[in-house]
N, C-alpha and C positions, 0 to 999 in steps of 0.2 A: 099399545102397552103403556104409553105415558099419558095415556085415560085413565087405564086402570091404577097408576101410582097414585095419580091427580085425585082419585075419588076415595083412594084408600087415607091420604092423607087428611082431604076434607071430612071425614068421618070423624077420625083420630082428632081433628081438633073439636068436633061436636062433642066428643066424649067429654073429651078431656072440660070444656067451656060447663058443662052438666056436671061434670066431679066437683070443681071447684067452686062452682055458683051451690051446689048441696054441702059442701062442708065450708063454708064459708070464705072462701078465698082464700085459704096460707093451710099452710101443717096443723094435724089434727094434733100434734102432741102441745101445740102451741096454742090452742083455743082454750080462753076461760071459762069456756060452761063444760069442759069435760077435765076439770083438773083434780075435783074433788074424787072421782071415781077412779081415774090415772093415779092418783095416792094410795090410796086405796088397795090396786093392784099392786100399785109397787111395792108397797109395805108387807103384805101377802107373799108374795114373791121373792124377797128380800129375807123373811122372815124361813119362807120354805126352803131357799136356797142356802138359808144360814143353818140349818137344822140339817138338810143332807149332807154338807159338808162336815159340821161338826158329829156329825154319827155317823158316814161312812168315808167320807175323801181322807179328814182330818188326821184320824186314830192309824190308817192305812200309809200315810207321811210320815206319823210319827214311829207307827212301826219298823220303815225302811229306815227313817234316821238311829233310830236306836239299833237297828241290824249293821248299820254300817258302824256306828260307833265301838257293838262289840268288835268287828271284824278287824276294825281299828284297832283295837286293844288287844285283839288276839296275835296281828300280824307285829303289833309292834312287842309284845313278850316272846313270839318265838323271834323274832329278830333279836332282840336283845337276849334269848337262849345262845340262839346259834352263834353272836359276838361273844361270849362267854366260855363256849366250847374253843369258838377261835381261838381264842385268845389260850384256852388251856393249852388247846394242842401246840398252839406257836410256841409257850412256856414249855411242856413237855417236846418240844424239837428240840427248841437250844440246851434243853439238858442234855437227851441225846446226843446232841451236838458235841456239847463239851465234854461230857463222857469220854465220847470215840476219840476227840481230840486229847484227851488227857492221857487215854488208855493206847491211840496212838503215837506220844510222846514216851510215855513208858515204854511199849515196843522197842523204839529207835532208840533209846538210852539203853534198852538190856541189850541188843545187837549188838551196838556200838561197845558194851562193853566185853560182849560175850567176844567179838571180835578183835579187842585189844588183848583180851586173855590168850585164843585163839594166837597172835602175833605175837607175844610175847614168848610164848611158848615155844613158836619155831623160832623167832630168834632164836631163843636160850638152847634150842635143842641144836641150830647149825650156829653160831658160837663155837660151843664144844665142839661139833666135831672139826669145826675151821682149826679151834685152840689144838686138839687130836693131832692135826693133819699139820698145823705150825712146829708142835714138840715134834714129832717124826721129821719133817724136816730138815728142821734145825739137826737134831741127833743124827741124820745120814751127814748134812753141810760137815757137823763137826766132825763125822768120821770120817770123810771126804779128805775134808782140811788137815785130819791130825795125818790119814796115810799119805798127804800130798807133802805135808813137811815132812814125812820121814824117806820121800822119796825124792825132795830138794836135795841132802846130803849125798844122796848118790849120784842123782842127777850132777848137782853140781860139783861132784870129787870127778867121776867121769868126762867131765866139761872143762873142767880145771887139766885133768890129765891131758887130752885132745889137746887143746890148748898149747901146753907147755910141750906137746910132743913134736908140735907143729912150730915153737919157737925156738925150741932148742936143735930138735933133729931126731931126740932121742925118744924110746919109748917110756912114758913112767906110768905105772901099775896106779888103777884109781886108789887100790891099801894104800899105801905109799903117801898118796895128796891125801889122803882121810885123818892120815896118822903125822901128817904134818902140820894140818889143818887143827887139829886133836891139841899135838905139842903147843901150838901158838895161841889156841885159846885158853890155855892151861894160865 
């Protein structure tokens, strides 16, 4: 097997000794009797290459940049739509907003006052009847008071009697102390 490498190799450099003794020893792009027709091609090719690009790669570039540039302009007016709406709707919230808050404060003020009226009211209504129930009262206290003094004088002509019946010995009739009591306020 390392005959067979051994013989494959020495070929390979025969080849190779025959390549470069027919093109003159170095790179064929680097040889001066083949540069006028290497220009040549190149220029050809250059020229072709510059014509397919400019009539099919080119205009198909420039298509996708001006695709993206509308998309560009599309995406940035609906975006700048929709910050606009935003921006409505956030303006139309806080009216809303304050609205309900105003029309909320209203509420709590008419309550508030429907409710002082409300209270005032029963005040005023139990008042009276306390003011009612103060004259009545008073008007029994004074008939109370007036039948109590009229029953001091008998009370105490009786009292007076007892008294005097207990210090003397004798019995004396309450007329008697009424009508003595009577003389001396006279």
């Amino acid at each position: 097997m390392f005959a067979v490498i051994t013989a494959a190799a020495a070929a390979a450099e025969a080849v190779a000794g025959e390549v470069a003794h027919q093109s003159g020893g170095g790179l064929p792009q680097l040889n001066t009797n083949d540069f006028a027709p290497q220009l040549i091609w190149l220029a050809a090719m250059f020229t072709l290459l510059y014509v397919i690009l400019s009539r099919v790669a080119l205009p198909r570039v420039g298509e996708v940049l001006a695709e993206r540039r509308e998309r560009i302009a599309r995406d940035l007016a609906a975006a700048a739509k929709l910050k606009s709406e935003t921006d409505q709707a956030l303006a139309d919230y806080e009216k809303a907003l304050a609205e309900a808050r105003a029309k909320a404060s209203g509420i709590a003020k008419d309550t508030r006052q429907s409710l002082t009226n409300e209270t005032d009211a029963e005040r005023t209504k139990i008042e009276a009847q306390l003011s009612a129930k103060l004259q009545e009262a008073e008007a029994r206290i004074s008939a109370t008071k007036t039948k109590a003094l009229a029953s001091v004088n008998e009370i105490a002509a009786d009292t007076a009697s007892a008294v005097i019946g207990k210090l003397i010995g004798q019995d004396v009739s309450a007329a008697d102390v009424k009508a003595a009591i009577a003389a001396r306020a006279k």
